[in-house]
C-alpha positions in Angstrom: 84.1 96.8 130.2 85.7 97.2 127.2 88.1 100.0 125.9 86.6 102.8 124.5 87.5 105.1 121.4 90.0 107.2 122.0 89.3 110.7 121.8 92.8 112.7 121.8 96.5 112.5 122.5 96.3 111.2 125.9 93.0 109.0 125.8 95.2 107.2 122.9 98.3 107.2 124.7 96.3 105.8 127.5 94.3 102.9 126.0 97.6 101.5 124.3 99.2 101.3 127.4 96.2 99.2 128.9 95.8 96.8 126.3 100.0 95.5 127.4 101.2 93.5 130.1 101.8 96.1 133.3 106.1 96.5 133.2 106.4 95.6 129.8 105.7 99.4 128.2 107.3 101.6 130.7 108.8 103.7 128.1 105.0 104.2 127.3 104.2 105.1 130.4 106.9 108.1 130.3 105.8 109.2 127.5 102.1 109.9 128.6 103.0 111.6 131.6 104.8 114.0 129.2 101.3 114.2 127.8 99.6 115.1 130.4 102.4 117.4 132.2 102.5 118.9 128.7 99.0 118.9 127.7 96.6 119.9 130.7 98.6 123.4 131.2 97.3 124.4 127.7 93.9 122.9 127.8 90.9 125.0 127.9 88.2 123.8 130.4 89.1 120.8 131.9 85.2 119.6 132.0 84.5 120.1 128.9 87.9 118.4 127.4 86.3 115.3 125.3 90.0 113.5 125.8 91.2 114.9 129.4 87.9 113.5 130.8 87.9 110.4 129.3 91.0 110.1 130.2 90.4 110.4 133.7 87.5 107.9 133.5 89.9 105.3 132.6 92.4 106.1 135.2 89.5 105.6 137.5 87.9 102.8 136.3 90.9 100.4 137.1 89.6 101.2 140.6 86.3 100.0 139.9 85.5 96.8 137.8 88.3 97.3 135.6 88.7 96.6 131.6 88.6 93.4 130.1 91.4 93.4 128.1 94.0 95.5 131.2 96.1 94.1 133.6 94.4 94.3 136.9 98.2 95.3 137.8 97.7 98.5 136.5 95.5 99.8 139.1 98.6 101.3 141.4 101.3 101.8 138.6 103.0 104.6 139.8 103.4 106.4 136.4 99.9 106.6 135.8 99.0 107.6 139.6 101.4 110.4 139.2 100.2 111.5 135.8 96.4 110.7 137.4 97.0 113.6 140.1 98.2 115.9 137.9 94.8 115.8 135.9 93.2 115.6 138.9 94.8 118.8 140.1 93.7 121.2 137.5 90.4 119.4 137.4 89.8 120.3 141.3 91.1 124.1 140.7 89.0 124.4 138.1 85.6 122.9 140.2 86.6 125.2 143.2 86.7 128.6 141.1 83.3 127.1 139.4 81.3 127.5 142.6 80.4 130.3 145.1 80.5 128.7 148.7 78.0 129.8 151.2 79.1 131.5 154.7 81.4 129.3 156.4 79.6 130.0 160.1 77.5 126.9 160.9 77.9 125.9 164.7 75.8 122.9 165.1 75.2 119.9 162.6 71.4 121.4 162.4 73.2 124.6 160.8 75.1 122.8 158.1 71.8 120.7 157.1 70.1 124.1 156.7 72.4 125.5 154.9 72.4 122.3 152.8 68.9 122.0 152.2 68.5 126.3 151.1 70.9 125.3 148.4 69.3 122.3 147.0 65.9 123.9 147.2 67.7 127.2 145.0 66.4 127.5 141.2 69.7 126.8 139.1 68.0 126.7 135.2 66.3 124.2 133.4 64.7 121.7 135.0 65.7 117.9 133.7 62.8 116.6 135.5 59.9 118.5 134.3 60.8 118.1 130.9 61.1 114.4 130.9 57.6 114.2 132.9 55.3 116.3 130.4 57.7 117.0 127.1 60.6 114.0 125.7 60.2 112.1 123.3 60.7 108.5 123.6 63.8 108.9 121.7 64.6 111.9 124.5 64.2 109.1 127.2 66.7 106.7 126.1 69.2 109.5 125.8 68.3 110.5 129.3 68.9 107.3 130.5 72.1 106.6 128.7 73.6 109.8 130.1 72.5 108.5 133.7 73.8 104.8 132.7 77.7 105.8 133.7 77.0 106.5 137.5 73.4 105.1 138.3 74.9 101.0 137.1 77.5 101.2 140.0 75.4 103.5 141.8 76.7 104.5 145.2 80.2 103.0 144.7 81.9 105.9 144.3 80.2 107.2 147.5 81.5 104.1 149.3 85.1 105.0 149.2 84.4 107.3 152.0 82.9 104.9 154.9 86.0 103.9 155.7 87.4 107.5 156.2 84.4 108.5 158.6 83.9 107.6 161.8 81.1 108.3 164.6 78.0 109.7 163.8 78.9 110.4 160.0 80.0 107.1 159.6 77.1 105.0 160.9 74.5 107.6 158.6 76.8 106.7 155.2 76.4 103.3 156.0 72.6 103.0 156.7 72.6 105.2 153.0 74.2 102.8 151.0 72.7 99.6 152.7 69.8 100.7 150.8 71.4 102.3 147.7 72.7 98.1 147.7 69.4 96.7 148.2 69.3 96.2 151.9 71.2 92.8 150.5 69.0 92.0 148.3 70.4 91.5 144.1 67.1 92.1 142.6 66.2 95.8 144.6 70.0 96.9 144.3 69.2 100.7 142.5 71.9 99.7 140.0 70.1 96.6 139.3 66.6 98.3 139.3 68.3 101.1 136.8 69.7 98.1 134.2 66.2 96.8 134.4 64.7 100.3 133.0 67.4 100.1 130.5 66.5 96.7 129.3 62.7 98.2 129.4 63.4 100.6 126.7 65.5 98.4 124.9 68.9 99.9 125.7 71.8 97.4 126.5 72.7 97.4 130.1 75.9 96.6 130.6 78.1 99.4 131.8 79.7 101.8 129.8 78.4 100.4 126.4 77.4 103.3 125.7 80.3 105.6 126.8 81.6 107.0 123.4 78.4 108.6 123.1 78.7 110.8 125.7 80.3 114.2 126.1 82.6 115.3 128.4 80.4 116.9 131.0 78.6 113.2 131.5 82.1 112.1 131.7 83.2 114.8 134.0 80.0 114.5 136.5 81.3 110.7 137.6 84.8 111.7 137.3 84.3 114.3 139.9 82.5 112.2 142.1 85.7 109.6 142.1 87.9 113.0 142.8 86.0 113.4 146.2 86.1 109.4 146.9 89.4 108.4 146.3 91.4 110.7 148.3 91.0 111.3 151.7 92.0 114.4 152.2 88.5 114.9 150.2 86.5 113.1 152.6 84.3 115.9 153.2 83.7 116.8 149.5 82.3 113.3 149.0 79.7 113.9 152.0 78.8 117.2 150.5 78.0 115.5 147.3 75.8 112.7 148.5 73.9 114.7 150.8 73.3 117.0 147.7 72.4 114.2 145.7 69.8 112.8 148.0 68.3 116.4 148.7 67.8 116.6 145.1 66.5 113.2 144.2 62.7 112.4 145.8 60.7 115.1 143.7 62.8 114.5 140.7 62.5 110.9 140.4 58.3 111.1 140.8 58.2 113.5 137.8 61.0 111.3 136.2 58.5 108.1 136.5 55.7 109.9 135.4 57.6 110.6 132.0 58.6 106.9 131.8 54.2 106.1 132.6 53.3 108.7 129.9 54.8 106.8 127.1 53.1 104.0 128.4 55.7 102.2 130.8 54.7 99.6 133.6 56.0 99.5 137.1 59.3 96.6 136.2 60.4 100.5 134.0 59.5 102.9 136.7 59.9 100.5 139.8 63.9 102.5 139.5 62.5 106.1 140.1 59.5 104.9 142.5 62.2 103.3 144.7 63.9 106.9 144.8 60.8 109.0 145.8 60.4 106.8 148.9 63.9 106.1 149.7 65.6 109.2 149.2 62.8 111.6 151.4 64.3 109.9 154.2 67.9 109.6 153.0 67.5 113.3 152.5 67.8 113.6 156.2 70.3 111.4 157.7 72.3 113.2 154.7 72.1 116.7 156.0 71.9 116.3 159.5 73.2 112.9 160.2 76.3 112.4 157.4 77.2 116.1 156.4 76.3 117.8 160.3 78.0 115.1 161.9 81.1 115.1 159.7 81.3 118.8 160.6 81.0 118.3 164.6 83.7 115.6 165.0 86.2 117.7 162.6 85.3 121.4 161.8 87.9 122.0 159.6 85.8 120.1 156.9 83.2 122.3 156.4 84.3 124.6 153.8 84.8 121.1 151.5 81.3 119.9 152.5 79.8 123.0 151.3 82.3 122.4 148.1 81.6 119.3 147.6 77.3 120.1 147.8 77.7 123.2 145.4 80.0 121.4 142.7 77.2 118.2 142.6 75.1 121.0 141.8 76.9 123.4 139.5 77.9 120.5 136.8 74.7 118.9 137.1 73.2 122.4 135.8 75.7 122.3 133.3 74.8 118.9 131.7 71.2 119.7 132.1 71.7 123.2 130.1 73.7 121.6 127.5 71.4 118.5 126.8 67.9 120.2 127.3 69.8 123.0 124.5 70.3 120.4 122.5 67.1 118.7 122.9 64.9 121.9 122.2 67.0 122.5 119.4 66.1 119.1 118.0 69.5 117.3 118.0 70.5 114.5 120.0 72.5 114.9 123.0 74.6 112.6 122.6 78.1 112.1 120.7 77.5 109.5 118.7 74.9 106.9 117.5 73.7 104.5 120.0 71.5 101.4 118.8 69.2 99.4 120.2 70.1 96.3 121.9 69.5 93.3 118.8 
């Protein structure tokens, strides 16, 4: 991936950092953590900060495949870990006071999969998916897709941080999950690979993040959050939360979300992405409520109050970044940041 723009202060201090030799700018490296120690007490929203968020999706991303131009040292620089957690601190507080958590009284793992499953099924605003299957405009879809594009072309990696932090029960039903969110080990029917094929189909450029400086924060911030819950531990049961809402949300979605993509006249190698989803994820829903989330809570209680967390902040900013893009959509603007042409 390359870098992208800079958006602020910190994204700037950031990039410039990256693009050295790890050891060689350490006086650099200072100097942002004043930034940030400096700058996040006095920022507004965290989720809707354009260069806090972006910020954070770099600090992440050495995790994940990396920048083309960084040293792969970078990844555990302790200057930029230190400055990470302090972003990642007000970014948590402000999630947790976002959402109202449901009663924490669930005894069995059947209880917490109810529980679960009433909140996913709750009417939180506009709905993404009924729009896209009888109203956007092919224009509309590419911007749809684009937003998606961040998460769904390394989809399930940020998920996978947690197998190794469950055991049991929980474990074994995160597992059988992402075996097929990987294909079942096959390249071609990975769901990333299936979602940079309905990319291609619409003419859109599909490797990741080419697209990231036309997105706003809150399409930032809805990945971001999801690397929160991976990469640390002691968020273990956050990260279950959010899968399991994710796959109680996804089967009914992605049918009306292929049936958009058929409207404007799209074969099956377009839809074959969302058409894998409505199969896939009515079972997944499942094993995630009862299976991953219920047996997370039976082998260590104490986690329950971060599973529900975890299920109602999926759910909170996705309502967000729905609100804001179908706004801007009915309005007749893009929702995006800046221009995004067609591959050539």
């Amino acid at each position: 991936m390359q870098f992208p723009s800079p958006r602020g202060p910190l994204s700037t201090s950031l990039i410039h950092i990256l693009g050295h030799p790890a050891g060689q700018v350490d006086d650099a490296v200072a100097q942002f953590g004043t930034y940030v120690s400096e700058g996040i007490p006095g920022a507004g929203k965290i989720t809707y900060d354009d260069d806090i968020q972006l910020t954070l999706f770099c600090l992440y991303e050495l995790h994940y495949g990396g920048f083309d131009d960084a040293d792969e040292r970078w990844e555990w620089n302790p200057g930029l870990l230190a400055a990470r957690q302090e972003i990642e601190a007000a970014f948590e507080a402000e999630l947790r006071a976002a959402v109202e958590l449901p009663a924490l009284d669930a005894k069995t793992s059947d209880d917490v999969a109810k529980v679960l499953f009433d909140l996913t099924g709750q009417d939180s605003g506009p709905s993404m998916s009924r729009f896209v299957a009888k109203e956007a405009t092919l224009e509309q879809l590419r911007e749809f897709l684009i937003h998606k594009s961040i998460y769904q072309l390394k989809e399930a990696d940020p998920h996978t941080w947690a197998i190794p932090r469950l055991k049991g029960r929980a474990k074994a039903a995160m597992v059988e999950i992402q075996a097929d969110e990987y294909g079942g080990g096959r390249e071609h029917r990975m769901h990333s690979t299936l979602f940079a094929q309905t990319m291609r189909g619409l003419g859109l450029d599909d490797s990741f993040g080419s697209y990231i400086d036309a997105m706003p924060a809150l399409t930032l911030a809805g990945t971001n959050m999801m690397s929160l819950f991976g990469l640390n531990r002691r968020l273990r049961g956050a990260i279950v939360g959010h899968l399991a809402a994710y796959e109680m949300t996804s089967s009914q979605p992605n049918r009306l979300y292929g049936n958009g993509f058929r409207r404007h006249g799209f074969n099956k190698d377009v839809t074959w992405y969302f058409d894998e989803h409505v199969e896939a994820d009515a079972v997944h829903e499942q094993i995630a409520g009862r299976d991953l989330a219920g047996g997370l809570f039976e082998a260590e209680p104490g986690l329950l109050e971060d599973i529900y967390f975890g299920a109602c902040a999926a759910l909170t900013v996705d309502s967000w970044t729905t609100e804001r893009t179908m706004t801007a959509w009915q309005s007749g603007e893009t929702s995006l940041v800046a221009p995004t042409p067609l591959m050539v």
